[in-house]
mmCIF file of the N, C-alpha and C atoms, coordinates in Angstrom:
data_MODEL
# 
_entry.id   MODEL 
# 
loop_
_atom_site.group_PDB 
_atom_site.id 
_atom_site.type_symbol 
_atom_site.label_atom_id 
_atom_site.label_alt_id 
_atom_site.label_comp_id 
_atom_site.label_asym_id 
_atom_site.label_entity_id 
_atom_site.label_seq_id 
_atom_site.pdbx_PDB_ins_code 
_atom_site.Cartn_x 
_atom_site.Cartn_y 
_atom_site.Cartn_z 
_atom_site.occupancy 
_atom_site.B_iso_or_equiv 
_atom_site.pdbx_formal_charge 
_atom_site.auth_seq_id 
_atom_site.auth_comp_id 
_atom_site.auth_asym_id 
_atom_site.auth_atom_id 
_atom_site.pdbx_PDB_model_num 
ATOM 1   N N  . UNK A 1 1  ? 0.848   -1.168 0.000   1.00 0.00 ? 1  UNK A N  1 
ATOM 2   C CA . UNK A 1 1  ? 0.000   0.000  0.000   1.00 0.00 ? 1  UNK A CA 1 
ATOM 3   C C  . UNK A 1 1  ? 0.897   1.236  0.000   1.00 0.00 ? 1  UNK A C  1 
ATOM 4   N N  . UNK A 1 2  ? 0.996   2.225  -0.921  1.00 0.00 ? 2  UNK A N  1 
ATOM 5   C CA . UNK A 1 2  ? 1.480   3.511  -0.953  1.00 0.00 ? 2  UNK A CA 1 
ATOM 6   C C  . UNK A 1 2  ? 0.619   4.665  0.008   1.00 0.00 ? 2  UNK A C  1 
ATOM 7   N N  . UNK A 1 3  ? 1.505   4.954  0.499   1.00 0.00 ? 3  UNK A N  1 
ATOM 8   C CA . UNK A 1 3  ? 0.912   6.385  1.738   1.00 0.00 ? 3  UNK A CA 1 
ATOM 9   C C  . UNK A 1 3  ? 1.433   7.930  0.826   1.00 0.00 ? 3  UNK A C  1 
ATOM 10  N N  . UNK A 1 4  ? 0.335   8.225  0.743   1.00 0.00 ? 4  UNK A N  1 
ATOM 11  C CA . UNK A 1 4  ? 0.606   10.103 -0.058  1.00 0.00 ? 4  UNK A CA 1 
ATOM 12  C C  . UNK A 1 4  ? -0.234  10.458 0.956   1.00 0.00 ? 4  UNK A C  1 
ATOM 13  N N  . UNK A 1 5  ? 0.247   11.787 1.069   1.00 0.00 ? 5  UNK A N  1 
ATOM 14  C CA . UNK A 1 5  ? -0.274  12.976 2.101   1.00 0.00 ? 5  UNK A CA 1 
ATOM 15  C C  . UNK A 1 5  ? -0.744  13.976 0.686   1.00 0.00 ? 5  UNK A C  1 
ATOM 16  N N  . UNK A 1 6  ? -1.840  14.278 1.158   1.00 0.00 ? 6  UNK A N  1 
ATOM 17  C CA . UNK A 1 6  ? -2.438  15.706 -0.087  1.00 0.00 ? 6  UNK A CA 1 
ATOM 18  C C  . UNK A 1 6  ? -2.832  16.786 0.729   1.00 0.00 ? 6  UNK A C  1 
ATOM 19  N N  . UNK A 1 7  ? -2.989  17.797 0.450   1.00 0.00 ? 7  UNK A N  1 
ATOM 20  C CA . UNK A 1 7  ? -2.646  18.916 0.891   1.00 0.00 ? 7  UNK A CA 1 
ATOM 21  C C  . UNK A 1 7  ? -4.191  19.510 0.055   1.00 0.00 ? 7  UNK A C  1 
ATOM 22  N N  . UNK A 1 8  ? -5.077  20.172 1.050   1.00 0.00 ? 8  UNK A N  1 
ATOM 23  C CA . UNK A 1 8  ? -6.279  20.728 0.127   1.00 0.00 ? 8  UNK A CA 1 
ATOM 24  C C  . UNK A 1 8  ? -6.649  21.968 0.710   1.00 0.00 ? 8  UNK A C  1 
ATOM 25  N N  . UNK A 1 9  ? -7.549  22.429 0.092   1.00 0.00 ? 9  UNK A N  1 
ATOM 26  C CA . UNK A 1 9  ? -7.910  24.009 0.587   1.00 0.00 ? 9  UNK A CA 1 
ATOM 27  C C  . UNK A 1 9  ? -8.471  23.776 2.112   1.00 0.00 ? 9  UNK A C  1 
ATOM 28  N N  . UNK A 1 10 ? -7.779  24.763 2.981   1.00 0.00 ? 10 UNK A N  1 
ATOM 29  C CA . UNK A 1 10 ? -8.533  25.027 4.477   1.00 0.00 ? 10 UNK A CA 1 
ATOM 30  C C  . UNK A 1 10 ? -9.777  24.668 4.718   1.00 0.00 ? 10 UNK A C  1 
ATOM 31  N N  . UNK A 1 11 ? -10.829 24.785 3.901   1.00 0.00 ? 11 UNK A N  1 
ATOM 32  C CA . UNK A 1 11 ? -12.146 24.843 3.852   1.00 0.00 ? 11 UNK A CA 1 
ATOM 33  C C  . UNK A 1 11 ? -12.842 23.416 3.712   1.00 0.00 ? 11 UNK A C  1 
ATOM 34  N N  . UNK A 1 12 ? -11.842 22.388 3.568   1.00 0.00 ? 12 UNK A N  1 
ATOM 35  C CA . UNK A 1 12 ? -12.582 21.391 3.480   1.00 0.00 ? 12 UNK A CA 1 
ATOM 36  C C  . UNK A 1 12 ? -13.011 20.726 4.151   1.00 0.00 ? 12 UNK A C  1 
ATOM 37  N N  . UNK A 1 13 ? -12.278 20.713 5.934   1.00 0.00 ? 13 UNK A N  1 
ATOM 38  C CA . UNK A 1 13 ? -12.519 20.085 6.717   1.00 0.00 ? 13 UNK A CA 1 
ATOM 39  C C  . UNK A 1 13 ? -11.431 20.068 7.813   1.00 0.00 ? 13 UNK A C  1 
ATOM 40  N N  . UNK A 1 14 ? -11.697 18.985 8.567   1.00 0.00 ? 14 UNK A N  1 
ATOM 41  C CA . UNK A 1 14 ? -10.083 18.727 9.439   1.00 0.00 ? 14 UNK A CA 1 
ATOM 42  C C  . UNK A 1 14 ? -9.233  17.769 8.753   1.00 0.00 ? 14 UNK A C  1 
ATOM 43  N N  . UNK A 1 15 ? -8.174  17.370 9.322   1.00 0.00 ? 15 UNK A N  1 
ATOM 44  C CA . UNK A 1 15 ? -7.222  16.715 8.892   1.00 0.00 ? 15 UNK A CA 1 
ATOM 45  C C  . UNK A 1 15 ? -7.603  15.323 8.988   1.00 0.00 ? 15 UNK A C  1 
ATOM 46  N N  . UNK A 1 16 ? -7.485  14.276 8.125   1.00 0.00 ? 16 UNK A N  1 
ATOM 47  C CA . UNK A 1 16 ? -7.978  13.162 8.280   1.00 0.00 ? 16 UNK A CA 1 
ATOM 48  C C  . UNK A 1 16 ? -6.906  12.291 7.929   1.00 0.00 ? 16 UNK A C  1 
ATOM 49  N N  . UNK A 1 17 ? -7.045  10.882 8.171   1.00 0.00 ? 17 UNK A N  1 
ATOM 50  C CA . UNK A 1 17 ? -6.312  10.084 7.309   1.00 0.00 ? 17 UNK A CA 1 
ATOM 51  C C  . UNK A 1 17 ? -7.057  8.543  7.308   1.00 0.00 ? 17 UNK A C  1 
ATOM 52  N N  . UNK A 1 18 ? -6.875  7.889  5.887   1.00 0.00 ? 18 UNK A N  1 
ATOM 53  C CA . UNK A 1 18 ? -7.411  6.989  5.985   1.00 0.00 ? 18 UNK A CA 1 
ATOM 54  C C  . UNK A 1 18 ? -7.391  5.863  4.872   1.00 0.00 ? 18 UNK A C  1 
ATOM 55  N N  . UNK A 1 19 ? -7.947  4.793  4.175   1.00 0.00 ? 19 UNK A N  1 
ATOM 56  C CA . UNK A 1 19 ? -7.416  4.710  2.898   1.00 0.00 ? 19 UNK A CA 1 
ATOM 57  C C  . UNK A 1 19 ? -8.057  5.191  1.721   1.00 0.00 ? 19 UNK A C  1 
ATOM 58  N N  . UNK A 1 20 ? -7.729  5.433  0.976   1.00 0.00 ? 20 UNK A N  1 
ATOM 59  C CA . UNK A 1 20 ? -8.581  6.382  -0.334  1.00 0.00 ? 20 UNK A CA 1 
ATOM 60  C C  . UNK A 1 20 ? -9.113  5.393  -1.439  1.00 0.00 ? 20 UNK A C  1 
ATOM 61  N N  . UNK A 1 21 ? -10.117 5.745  -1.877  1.00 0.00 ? 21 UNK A N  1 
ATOM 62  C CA . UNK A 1 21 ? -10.008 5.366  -3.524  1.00 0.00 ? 21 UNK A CA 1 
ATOM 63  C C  . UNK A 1 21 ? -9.722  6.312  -4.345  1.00 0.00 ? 21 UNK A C  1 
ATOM 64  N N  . UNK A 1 22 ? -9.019  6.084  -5.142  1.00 0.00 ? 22 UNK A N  1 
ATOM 65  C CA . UNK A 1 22 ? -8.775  7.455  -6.390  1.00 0.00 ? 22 UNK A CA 1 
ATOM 66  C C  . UNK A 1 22 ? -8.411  6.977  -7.264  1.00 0.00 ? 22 UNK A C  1 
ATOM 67  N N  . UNK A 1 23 ? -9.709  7.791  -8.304  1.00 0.00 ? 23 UNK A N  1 
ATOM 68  C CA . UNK A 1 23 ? -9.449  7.134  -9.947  1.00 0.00 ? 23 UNK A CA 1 
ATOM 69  C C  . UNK A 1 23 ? -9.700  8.880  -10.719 1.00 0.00 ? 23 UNK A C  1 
ATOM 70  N N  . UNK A 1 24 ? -9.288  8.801  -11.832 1.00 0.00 ? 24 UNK A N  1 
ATOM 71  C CA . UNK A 1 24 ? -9.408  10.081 -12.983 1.00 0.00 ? 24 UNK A CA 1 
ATOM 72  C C  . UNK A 1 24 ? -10.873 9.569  -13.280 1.00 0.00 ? 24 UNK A C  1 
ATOM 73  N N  . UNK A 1 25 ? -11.979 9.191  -12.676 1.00 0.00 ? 25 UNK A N  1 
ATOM 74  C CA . UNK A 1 25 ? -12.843 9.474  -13.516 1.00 0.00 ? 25 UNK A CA 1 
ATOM 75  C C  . UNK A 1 25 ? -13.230 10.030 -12.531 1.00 0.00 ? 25 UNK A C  1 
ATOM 76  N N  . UNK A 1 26 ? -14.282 10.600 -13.197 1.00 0.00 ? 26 UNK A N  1 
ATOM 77  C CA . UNK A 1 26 ? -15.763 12.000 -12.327 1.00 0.00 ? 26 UNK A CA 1 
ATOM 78  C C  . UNK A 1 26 ? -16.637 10.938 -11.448 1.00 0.00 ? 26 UNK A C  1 
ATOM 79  N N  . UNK A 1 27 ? -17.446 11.944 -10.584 1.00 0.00 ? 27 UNK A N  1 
ATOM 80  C CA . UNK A 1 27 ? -18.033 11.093 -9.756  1.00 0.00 ? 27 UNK A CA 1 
ATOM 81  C C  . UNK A 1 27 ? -19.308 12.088 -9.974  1.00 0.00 ? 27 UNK A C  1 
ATOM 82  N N  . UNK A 1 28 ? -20.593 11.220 -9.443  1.00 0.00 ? 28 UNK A N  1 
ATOM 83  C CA . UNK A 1 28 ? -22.083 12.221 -9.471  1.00 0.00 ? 28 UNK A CA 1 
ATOM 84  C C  . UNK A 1 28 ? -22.636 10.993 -8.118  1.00 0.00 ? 28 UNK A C  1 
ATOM 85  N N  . UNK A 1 29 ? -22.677 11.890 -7.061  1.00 0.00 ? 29 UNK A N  1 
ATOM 86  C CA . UNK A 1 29 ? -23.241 11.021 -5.633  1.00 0.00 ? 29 UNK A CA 1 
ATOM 87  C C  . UNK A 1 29 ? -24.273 10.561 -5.991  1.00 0.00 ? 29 UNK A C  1 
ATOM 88  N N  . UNK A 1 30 ? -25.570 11.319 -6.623  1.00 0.00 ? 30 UNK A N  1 
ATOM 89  C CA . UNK A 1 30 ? -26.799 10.744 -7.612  1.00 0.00 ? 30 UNK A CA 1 
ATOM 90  C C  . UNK A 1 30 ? -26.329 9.920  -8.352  1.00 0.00 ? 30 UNK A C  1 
ATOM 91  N N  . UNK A 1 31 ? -25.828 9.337  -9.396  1.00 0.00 ? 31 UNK A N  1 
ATOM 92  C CA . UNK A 1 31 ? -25.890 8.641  -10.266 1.00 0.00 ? 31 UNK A CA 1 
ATOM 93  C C  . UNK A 1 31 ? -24.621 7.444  -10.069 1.00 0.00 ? 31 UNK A C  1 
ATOM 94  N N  . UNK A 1 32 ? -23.779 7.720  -9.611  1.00 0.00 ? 32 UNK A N  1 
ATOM 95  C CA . UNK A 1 32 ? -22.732 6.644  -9.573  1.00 0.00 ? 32 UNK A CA 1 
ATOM 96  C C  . UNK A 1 32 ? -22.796 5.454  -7.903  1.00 0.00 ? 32 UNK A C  1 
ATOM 97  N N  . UNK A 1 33 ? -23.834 5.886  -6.878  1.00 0.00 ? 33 UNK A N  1 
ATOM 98  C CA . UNK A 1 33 ? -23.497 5.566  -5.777  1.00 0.00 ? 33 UNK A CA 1 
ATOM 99  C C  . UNK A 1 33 ? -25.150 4.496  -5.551  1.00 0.00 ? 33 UNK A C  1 
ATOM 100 N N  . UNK A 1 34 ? -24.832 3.367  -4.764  1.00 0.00 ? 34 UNK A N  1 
ATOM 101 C CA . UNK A 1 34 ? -25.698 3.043  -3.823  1.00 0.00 ? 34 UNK A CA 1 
ATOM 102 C C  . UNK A 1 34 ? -25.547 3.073  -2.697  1.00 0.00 ? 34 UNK A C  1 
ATOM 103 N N  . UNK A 1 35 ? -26.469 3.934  -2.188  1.00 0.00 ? 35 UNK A N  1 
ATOM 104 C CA . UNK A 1 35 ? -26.376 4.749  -1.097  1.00 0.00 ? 35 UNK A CA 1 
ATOM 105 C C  . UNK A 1 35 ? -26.989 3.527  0.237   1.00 0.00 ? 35 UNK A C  1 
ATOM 106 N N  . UNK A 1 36 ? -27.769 2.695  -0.043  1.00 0.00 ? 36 UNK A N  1 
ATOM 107 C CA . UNK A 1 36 ? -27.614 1.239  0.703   1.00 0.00 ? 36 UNK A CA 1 
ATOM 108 C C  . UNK A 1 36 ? -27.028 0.511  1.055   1.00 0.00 ? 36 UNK A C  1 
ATOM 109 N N  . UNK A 1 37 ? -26.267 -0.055 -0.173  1.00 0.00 ? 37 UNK A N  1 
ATOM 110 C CA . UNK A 1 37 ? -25.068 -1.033 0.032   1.00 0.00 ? 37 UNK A CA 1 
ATOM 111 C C  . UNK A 1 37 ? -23.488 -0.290 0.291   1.00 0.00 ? 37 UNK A C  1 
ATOM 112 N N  . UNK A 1 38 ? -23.812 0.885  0.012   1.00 0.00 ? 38 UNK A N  1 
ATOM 113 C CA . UNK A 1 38 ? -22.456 1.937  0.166   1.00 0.00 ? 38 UNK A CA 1 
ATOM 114 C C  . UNK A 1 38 ? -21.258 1.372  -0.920  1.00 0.00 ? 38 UNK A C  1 
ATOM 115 N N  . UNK A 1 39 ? -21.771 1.266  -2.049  1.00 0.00 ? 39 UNK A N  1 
ATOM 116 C CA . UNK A 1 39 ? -20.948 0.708  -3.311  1.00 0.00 ? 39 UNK A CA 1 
ATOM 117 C C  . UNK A 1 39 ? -21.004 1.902  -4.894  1.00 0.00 ? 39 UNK A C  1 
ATOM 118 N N  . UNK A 1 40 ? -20.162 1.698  -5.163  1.00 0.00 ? 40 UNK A N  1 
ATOM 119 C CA . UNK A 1 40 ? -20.232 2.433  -6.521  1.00 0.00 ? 40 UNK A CA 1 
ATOM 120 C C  . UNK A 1 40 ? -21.097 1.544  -7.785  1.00 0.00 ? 40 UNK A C  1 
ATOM 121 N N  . UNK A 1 41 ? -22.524 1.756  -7.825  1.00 0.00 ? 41 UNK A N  1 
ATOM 122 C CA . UNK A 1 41 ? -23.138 0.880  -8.786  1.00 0.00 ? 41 UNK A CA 1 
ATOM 123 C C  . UNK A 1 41 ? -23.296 0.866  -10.004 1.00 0.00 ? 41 UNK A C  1 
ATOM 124 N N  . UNK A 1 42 ? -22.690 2.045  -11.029 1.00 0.00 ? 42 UNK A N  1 
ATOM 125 C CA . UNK A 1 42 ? -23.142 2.688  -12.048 1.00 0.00 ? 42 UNK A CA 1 
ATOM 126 C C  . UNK A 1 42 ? -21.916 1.775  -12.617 1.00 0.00 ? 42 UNK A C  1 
ATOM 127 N N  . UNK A 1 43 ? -22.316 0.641  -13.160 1.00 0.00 ? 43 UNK A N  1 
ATOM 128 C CA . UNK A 1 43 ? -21.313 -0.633 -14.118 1.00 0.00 ? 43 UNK A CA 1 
ATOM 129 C C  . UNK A 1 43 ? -20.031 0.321  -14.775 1.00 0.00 ? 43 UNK A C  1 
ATOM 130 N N  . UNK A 1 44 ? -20.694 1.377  -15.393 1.00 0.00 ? 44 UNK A N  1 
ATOM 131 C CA . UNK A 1 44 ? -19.177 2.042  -16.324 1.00 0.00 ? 44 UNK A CA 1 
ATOM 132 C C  . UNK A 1 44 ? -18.213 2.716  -15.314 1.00 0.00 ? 44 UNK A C  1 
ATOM 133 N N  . UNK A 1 45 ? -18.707 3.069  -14.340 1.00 0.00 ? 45 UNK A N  1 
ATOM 134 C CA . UNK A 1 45 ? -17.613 3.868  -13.355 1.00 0.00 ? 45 UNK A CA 1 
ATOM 135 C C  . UNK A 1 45 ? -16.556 2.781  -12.936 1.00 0.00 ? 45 UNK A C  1 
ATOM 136 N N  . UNK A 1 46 ? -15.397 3.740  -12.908 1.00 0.00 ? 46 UNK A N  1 
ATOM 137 C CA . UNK A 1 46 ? -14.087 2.402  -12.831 1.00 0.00 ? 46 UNK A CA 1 
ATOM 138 C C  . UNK A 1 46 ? -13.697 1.934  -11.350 1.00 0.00 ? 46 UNK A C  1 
ATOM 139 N N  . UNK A 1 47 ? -14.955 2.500  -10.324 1.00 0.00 ? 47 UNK A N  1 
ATOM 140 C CA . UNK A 1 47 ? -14.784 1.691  -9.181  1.00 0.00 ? 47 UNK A CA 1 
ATOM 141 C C  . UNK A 1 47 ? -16.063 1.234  -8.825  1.00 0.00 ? 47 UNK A C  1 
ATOM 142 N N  . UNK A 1 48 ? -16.751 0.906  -10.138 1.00 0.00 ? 48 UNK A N  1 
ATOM 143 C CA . UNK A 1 48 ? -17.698 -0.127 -9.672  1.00 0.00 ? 48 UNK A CA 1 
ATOM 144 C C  . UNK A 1 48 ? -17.905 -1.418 -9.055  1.00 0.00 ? 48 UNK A C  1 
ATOM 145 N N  . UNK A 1 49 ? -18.919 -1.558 -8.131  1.00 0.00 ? 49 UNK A N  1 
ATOM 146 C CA . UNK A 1 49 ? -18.652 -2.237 -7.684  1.00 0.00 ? 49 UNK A CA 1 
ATOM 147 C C  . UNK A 1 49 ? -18.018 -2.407 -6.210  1.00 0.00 ? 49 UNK A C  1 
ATOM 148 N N  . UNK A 1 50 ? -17.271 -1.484 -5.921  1.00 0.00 ? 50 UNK A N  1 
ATOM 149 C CA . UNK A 1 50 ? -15.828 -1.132 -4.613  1.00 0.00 ? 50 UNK A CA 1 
ATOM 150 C C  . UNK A 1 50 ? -16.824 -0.301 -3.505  1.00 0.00 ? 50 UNK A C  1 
ATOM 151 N N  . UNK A 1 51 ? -16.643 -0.903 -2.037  1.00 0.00 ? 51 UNK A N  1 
ATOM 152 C CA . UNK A 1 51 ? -17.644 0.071  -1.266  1.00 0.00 ? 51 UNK A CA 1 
ATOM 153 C C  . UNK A 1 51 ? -16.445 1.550  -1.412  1.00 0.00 ? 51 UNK A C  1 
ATOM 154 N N  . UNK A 1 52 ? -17.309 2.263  -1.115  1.00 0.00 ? 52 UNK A N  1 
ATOM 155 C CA . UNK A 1 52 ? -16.808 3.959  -0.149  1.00 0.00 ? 52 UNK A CA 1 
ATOM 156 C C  . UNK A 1 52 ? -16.937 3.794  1.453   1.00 0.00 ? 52 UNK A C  1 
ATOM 157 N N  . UNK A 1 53 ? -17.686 3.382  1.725   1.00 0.00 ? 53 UNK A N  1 
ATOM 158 C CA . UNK A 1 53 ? -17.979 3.221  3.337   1.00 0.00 ? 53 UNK A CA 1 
ATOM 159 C C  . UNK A 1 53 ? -16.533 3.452  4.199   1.00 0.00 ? 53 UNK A C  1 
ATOM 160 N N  . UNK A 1 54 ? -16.172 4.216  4.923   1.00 0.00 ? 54 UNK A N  1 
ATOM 161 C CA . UNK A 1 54 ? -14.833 4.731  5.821   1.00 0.00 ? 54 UNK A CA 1 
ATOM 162 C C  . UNK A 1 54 ? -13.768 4.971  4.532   1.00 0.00 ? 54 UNK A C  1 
ATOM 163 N N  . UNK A 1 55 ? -13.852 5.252  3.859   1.00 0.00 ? 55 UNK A N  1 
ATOM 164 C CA . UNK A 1 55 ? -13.035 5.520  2.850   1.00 0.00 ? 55 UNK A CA 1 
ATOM 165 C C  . UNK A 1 55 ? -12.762 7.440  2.270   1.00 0.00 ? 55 UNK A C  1 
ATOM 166 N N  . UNK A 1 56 ? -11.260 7.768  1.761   1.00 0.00 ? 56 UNK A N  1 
ATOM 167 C CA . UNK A 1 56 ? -11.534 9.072  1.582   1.00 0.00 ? 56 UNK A CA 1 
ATOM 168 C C  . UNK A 1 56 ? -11.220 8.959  -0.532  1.00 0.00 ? 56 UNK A C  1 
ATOM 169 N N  . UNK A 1 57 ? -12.175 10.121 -0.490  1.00 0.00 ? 57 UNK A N  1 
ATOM 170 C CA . UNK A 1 57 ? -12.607 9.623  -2.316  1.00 0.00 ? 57 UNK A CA 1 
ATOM 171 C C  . UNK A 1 57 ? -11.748 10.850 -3.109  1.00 0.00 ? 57 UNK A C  1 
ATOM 172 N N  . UNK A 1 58 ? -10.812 10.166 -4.005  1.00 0.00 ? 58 UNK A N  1 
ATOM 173 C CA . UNK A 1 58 ? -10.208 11.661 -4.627  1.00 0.00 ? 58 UNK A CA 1 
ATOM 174 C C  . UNK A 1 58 ? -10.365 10.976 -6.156  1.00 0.00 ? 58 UNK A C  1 
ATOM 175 N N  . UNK A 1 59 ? -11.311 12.350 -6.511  1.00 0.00 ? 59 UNK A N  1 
ATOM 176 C CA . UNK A 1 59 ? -11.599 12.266 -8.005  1.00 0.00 ? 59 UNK A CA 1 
ATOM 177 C C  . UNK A 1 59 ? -11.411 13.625 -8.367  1.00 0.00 ? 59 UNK A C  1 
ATOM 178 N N  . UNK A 1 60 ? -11.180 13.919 -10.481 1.00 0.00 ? 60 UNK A N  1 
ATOM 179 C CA . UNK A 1 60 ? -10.700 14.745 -10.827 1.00 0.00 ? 60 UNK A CA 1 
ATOM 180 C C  . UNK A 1 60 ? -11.572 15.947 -10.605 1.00 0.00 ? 60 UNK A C  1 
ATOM 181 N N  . UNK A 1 61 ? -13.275 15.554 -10.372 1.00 0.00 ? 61 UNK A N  1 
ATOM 182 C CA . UNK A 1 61 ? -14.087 16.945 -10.349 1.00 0.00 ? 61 UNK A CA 1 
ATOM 183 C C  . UNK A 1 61 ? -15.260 15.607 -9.793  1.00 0.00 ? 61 UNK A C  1 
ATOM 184 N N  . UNK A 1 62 ? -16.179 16.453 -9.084  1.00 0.00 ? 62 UNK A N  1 
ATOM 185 C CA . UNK A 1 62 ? -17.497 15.885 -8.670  1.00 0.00 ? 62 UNK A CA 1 
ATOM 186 C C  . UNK A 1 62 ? -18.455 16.610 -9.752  1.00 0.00 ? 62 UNK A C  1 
ATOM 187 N N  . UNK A 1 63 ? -19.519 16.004 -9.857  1.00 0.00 ? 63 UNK A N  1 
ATOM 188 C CA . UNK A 1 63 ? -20.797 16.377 -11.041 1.00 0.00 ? 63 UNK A CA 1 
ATOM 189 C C  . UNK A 1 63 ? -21.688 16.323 -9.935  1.00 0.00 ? 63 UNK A C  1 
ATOM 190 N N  . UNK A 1 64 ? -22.617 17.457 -10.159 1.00 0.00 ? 64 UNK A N  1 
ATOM 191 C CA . UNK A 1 64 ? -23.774 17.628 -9.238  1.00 0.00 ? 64 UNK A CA 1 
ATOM 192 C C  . UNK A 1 64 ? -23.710 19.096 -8.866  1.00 0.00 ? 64 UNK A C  1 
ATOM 193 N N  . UNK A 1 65 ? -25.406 18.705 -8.215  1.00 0.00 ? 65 UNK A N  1 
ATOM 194 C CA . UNK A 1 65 ? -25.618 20.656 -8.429  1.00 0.00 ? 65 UNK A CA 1 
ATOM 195 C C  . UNK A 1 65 ? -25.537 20.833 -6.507  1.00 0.00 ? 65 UNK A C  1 
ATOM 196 N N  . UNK A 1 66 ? -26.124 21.705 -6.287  1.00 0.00 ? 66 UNK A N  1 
ATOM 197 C CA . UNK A 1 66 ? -25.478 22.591 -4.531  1.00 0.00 ? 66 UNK A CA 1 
ATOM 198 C C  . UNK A 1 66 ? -25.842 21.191 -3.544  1.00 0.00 ? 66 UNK A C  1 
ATOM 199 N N  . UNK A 1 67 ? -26.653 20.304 -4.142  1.00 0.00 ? 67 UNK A N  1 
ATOM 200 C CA . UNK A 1 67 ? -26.875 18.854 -2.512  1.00 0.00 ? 67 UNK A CA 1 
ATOM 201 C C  . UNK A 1 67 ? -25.423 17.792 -2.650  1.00 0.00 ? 67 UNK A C  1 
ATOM 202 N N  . UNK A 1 68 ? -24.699 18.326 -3.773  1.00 0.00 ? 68 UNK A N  1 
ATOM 203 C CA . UNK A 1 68 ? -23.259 17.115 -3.533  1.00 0.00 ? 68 UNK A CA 1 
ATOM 204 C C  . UNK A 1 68 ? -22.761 17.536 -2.408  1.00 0.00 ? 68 UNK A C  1 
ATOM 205 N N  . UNK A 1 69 ? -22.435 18.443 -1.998  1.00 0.00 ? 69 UNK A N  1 
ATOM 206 C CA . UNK A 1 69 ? -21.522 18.615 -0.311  1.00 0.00 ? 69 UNK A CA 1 
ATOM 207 C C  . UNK A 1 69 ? -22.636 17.685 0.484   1.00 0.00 ? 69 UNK A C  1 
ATOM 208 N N  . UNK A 1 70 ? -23.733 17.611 0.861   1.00 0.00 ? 70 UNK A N  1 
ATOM 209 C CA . UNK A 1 70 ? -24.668 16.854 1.671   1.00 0.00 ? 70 UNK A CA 1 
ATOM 210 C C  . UNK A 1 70 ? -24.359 15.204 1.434   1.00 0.00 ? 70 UNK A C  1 
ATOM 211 N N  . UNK A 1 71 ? -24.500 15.137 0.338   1.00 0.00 ? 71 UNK A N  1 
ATOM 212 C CA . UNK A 1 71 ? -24.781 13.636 -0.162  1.00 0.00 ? 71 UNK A CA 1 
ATOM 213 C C  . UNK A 1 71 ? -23.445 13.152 0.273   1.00 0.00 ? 71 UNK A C  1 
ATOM 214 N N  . UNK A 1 72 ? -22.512 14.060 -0.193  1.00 0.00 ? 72 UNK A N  1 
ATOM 215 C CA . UNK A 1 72 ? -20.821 12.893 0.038   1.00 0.00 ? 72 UNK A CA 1 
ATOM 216 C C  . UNK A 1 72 ? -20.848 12.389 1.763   1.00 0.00 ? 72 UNK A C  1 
ATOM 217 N N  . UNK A 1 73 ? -21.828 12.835 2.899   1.00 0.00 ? 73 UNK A N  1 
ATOM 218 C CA . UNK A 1 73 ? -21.407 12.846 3.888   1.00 0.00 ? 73 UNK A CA 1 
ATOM 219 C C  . UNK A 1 73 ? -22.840 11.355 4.372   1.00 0.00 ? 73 UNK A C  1 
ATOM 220 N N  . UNK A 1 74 ? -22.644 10.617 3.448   1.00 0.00 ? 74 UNK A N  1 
ATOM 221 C CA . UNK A 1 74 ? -23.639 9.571  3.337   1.00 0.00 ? 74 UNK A CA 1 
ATOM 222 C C  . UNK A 1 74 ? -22.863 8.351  4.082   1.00 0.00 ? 74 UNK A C  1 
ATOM 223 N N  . UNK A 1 75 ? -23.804 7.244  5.140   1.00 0.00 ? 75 UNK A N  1 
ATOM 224 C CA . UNK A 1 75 ? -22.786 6.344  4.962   1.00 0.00 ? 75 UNK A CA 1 
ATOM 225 C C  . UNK A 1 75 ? -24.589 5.305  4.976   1.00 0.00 ? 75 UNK A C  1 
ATOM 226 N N  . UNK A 1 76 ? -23.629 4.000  4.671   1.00 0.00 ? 76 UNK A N  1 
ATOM 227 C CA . UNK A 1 76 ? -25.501 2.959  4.079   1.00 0.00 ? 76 UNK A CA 1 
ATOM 228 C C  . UNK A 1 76 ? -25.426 2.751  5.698   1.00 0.00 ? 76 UNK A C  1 
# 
């Protein structure tokens, strides 16, 4: 397992650590997530399939309109 430290704007939160998923594709909390099973369900997304549950998520941009800050703070 590789350990990177990232560095993000003040505003995002406190300091956390934990293990990540991170892929270059986009994410939409609506459309890519089951919010039940706490899995990425949308077959084409390239971590389909993979829970999020205690996990920290770094993707290139989130899709979604002003309820994505709400939704990311989902657990099933």
């Amino acid at each position: 397992m590789q350990t990177i430290e990232l560095q993000c704007h003040v505003g995002v939160g406190p300091e956390v650590s934990g293990e990540a998923l991170v892929t270059d594709d986009n994410f939409s909390a609506r459309y890519d997530l089951d919010r039940i099973k706490g899995i990425f369900s949308r077959p084409q997304h390239k971590l389909a399939g993979q829970s999020y549950v205690d996990r920290i998520m770094v993707f290139n941009t989130a899709k979604g309109g002003v309820t994505l800050s709400g939704e990311l703070m989902l657990r099933p």
